[in-house]
C-alpha positions in Angstrom: -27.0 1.3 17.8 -23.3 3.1 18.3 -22.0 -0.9 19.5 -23.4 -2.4 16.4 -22.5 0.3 14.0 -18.6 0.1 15.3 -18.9 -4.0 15.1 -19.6 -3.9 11.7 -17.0 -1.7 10.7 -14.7 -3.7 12.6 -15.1 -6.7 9.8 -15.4 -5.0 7.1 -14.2 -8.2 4.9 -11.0 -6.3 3.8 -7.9 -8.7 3.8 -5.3 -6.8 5.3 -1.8 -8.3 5.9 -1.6 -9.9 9.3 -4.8 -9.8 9.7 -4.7 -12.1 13.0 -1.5 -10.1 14.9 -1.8 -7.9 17.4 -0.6 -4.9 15.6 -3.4 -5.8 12.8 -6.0 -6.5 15.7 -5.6 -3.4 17.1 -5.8 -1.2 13.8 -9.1 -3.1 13.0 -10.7 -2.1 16.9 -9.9 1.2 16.8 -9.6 2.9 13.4 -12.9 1.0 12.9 -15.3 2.6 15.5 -15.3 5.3 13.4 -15.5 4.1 9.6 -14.3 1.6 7.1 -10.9 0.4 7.6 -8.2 1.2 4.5 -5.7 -1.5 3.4 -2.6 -0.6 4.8 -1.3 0.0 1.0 -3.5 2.2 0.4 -0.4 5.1 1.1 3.0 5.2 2.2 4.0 5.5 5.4 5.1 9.2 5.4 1.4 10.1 4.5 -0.1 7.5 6.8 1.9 9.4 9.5 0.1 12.6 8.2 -3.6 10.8 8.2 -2.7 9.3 11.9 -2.5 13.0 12.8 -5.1 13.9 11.6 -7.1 10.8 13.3 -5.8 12.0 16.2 -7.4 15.6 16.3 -10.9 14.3 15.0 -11.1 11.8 18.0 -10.0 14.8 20.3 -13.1 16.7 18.8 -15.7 14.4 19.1 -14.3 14.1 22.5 -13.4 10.2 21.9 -11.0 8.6 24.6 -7.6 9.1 23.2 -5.3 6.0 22.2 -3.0 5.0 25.0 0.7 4.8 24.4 0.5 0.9 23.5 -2.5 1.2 21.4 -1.2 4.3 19.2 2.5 2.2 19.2 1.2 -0.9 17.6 -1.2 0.7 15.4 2.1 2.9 13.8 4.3 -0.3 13.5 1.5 -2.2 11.3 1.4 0.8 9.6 4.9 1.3 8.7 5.4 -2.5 8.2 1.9 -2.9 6.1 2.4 0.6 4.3 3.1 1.3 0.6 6.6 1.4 0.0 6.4 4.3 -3.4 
């Protein structure tokens, strides 16, 4: 059930910028085990930062493996490269 449900959010059918690099690849995998992935746009990259944090804590409290350095890098640079600009 848990390997289907994170599948699905995986392709949610949002068209995101990039959606075939690396960066965009890897925001997809992992932001979407969890929920729905948001269009980069959706905020700037000063309160993406903020939302990243706060990611961060949630997967430490339901225990998730954390993000390795790589994985958390190239999810930040699609972000800030992807992000709302205003």
């Amino acid at each position: 059930m848990f390997i289907f449900a994170a599948a699905a959010n995986c392709n949610t059918g949002a068209k995101i910028p990039d959606k075939n690099s690396d960066e965009a690849k890897m925001y997809q995998n992992k932001c979407g085990i969890c929920h729905a992935v948001p269009h980069p746009r959706r905020h700037t990259k000063l309160q993406w930062e903020h939302t990243l944090s706060l990611m961060e804590l949630r997967m430490k409290e339901k225990k998730m493996p954390e993000l390795t350095e790589e994985e958390n890098n190239l999810i930040r640079m699609y972000i800030a490269k992807n992000s709302r600009k205003r």
